[in-house]
N, C-alpha and C positions, 0 to 999 in steps of 0.2 A: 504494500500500500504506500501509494506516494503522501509526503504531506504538503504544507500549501505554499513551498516554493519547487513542486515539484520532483525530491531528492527521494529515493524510494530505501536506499540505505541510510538515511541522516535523518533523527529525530533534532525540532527545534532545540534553540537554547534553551536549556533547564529552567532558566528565571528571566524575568522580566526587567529588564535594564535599568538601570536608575538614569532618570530625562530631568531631573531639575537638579544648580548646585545650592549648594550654601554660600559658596562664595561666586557670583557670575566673572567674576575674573580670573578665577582659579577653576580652570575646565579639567577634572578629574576622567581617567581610563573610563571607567563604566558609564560616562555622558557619553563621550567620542566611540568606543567600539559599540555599535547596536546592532541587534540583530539582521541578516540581509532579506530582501524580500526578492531574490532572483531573479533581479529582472533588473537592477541599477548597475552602474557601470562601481567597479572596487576594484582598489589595488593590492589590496590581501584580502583574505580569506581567513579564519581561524576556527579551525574543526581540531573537537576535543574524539577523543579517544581512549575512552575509558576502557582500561584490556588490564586484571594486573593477574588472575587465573594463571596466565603462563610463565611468574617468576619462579624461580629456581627457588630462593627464598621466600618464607610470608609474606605478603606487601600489601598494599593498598594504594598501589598508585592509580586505580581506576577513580579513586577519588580528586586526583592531580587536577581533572578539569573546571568540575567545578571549585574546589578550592582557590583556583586560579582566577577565576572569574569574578568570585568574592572578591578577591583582593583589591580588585582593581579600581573600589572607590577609596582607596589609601595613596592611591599616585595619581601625581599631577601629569598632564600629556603635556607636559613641556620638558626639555630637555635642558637646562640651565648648559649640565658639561659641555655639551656642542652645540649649544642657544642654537636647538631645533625646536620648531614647534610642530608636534606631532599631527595637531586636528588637520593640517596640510594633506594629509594621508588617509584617503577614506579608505579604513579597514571595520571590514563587516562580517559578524558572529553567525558561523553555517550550522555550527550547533554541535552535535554529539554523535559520531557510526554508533549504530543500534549494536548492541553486543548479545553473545548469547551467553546463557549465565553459567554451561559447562564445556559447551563446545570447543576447544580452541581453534582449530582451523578454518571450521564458519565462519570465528571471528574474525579471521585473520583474510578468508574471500572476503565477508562482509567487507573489512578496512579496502583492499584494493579493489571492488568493486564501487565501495563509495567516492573512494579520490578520484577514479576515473568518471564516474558520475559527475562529480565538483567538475573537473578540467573540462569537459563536454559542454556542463552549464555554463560555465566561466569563459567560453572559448571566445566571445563579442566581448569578455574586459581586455583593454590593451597591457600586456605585461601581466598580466595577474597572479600572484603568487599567493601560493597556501601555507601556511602556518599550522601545524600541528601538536596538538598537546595529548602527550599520554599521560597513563598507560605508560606499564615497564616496556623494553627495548625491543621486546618481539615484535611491536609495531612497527618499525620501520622496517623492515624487510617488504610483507605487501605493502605500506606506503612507498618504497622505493619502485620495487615492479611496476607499480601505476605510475609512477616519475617517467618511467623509461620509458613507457608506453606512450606518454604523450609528446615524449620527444623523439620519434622516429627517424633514425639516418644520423642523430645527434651521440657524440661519445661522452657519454653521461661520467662524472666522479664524484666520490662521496668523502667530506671532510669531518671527520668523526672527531669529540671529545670523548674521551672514554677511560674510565682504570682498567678495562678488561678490553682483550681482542674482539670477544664475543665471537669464535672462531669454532665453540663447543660441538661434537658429533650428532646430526642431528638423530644418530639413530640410540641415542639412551634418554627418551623421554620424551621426543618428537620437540618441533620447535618451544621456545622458551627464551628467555631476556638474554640468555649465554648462546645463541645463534644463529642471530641476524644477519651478520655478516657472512657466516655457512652457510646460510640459505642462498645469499642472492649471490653466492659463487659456484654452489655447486647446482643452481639455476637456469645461470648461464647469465644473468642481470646485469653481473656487474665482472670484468676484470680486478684480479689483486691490485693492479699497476695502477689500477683508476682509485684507489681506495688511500687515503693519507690519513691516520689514527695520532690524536696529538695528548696525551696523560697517562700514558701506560704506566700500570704501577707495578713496583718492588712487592711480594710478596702476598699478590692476587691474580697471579696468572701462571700456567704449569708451562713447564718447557718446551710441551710436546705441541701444544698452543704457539709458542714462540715459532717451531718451527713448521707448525704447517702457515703459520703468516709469512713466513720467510719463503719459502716454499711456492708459494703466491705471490710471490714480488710486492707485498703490503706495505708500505711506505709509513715506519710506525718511531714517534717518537718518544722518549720514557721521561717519568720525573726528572729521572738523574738526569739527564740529559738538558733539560729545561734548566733545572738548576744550577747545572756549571754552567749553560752559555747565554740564559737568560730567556726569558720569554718570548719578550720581541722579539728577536731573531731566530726562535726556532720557530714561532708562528709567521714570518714573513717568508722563512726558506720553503718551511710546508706548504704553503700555499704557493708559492712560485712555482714548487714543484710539479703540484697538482693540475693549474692551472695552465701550465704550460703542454699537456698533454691530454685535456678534455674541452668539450664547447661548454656542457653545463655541467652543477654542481651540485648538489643535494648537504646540505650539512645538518649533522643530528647531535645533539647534546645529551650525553648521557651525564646527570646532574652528579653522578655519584664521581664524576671527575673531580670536584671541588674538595677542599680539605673538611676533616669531619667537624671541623669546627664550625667553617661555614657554612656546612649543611647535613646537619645531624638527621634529618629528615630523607634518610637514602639507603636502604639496607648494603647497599656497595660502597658507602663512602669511609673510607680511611685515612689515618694521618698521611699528612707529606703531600697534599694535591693544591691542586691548584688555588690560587686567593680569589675569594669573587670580586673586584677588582680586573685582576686579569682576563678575567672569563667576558666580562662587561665590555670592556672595550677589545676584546677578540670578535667576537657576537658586533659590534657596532662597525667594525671593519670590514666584518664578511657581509652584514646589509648593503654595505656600499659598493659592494663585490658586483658588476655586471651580469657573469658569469653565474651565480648563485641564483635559483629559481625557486626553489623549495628549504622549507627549513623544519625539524621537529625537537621536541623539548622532550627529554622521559627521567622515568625512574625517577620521580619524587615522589616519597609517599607521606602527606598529613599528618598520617595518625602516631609517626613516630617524630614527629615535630615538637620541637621547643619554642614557644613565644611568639610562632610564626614567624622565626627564623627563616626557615627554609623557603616555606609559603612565599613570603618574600623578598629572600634572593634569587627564585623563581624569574617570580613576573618581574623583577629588574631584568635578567638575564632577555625575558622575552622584549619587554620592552628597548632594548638597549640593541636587538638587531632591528627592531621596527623602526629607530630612530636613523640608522643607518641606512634602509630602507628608503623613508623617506629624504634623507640628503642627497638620497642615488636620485631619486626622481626630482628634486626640486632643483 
């Protein structure tokens, strides 16, 4: 059953947008993103995907979307850092992939039949890019298939944050948050060579992992590695490299990259990772990226949050490629 912008896998946005401020000067996220009624011209797109059934560990990041969503009358859509102002950037709420509540693979057609559904509806926006929120990491695998699919003849790359390869065998437990990147290679989706992985961590990933990345020509950079040569320049080399051998680019943020202190709300996140800071203005770089068409956010989970820590180094994180975003187009 379709609903009433037409989407036959996408249930509306959960809630109903908050339309007046308290301060008319201060235009807060939840005035600026509203719901889309599929048929306006948008420059993003933002479909949640709630999936977290297929973590390896407990999780609850099927909750990531909506809690996201909430957030969003705590930020201003203004960007003071890069005195961007967001409202520039008409980004509209597609809503939520209907999930099934045991199935995992349905879920996982459902996902990439929905995105491809989005890109067909979306095809009369000029440029239009979708935004993704999960839902642990299993989600991007069919979100990427429907990437590729709509770029036909085009050599698609994918720039991963991550502490894991997510490289796992899909044959002990069928897909799950450990094999997204196994999928869409032994798919056929995606080449290793197209693939650049930037947060690998010390004493979360087996060897046998390392080398079938290797094995793949996976372009993968490690803490250590960040930490002796510095950030900037291992995220400028990464991307030059990537860049230099694909048309588009798919980048997915797995949150549990961040150090556990900035985000304690990540069953993957551990000491030594990345500062959000960094993460922020990586995210605000790759918005401005040409090249970069699609973007998704995962592995945050709610219910293991402190203070709305997490919650909201989240939506900065998302907010901070959309600023980017919109510099590209203004």
């Amino acid at each position: 059953m379709k609903n009433d912008m037409g989407f036959q896998y996408l249930a509306p946005p959960p809630f109903v947008h908050q339309s007046e401020a308290a301060d008319p000067n201060d235009v807060k996220v939840s005035e600026w993103i509203q719901p889309w009624d599929g048929k306006e011209q948008a420059d993003v797109g933002v479909i949640g995907i709630p999936l977290s059934r297929s973590s390896i560990s407990a999780s609850a990041a099927s909750e990531s979307p909506w809690a996201i969503r909430q957030s969003w009358r705590y930020f201003s859509a203004y960007d003071v850092d890069h005195d961007i102002d967001l409202t520039r950037l008409k980004v509209r709420d597609l809503g939520d992939i209907r999930m099934h509540t045991t199935d995992i693979p349905l879920c996982h057609r459902h996902i990439e039949k929905g995105i491809e559904e989005v890109y067909r509806t979306a095809a009369k926006c000029t440029s239009f890019l979708p935004v993704m929120i999960g839902g642990d990491h299993s989600i991007t695998c069919p979100s990427v298939k429907a990437f590729v699919k709509a770029h036909p003849g085009r050599k698609v790359g994918l720039f991963q944050f991550d502490t894991h390869f997510d490289v796992r065998s899909l044959k002990s437990g069928g897909p799950s948050n450990g094999t997204p990147i196994r999928g869409l290679l032994e798919s056929g989706m995606l080449r290793g060579q197209y693939i650049v992985q930037v947060g690998i961590h010390g004493f979360a990933n087996s060897k046998i992992y390392r080398d079938y990345a290797d094995e793949q020509g996976i372009i993968f950079y490690t803490m250590h590695q960040i930490r002796k040569q510095g950030f900037a320049q291992i995220f400028d080399e990464s991307f030059a490299r990537l860049s230099r051998k694909v048309d588009v680019i798919y980048v997915t943020v797995d949150l549990d990259v961040l150090d556990l202190s900035f985000l304690p709300g990540s069953p993957g996140s551990s000491p030594g990772g990345l500062y959000s800071w960094e993460l922020f203005e990586a995210l605000h770089l790759l918005g401005q990226k040409e090249q970069v068409k699609a973007f998704d956010m995962v592995c945050l989970d709610p219910s293991r949050d402190l203070g709305s820590l997490s919650v909201r180094t989240a939506t900065h994180t998302f907010l901070s490629f959309l600023s980017g975003v919109c510099s590209r187009k203004n």
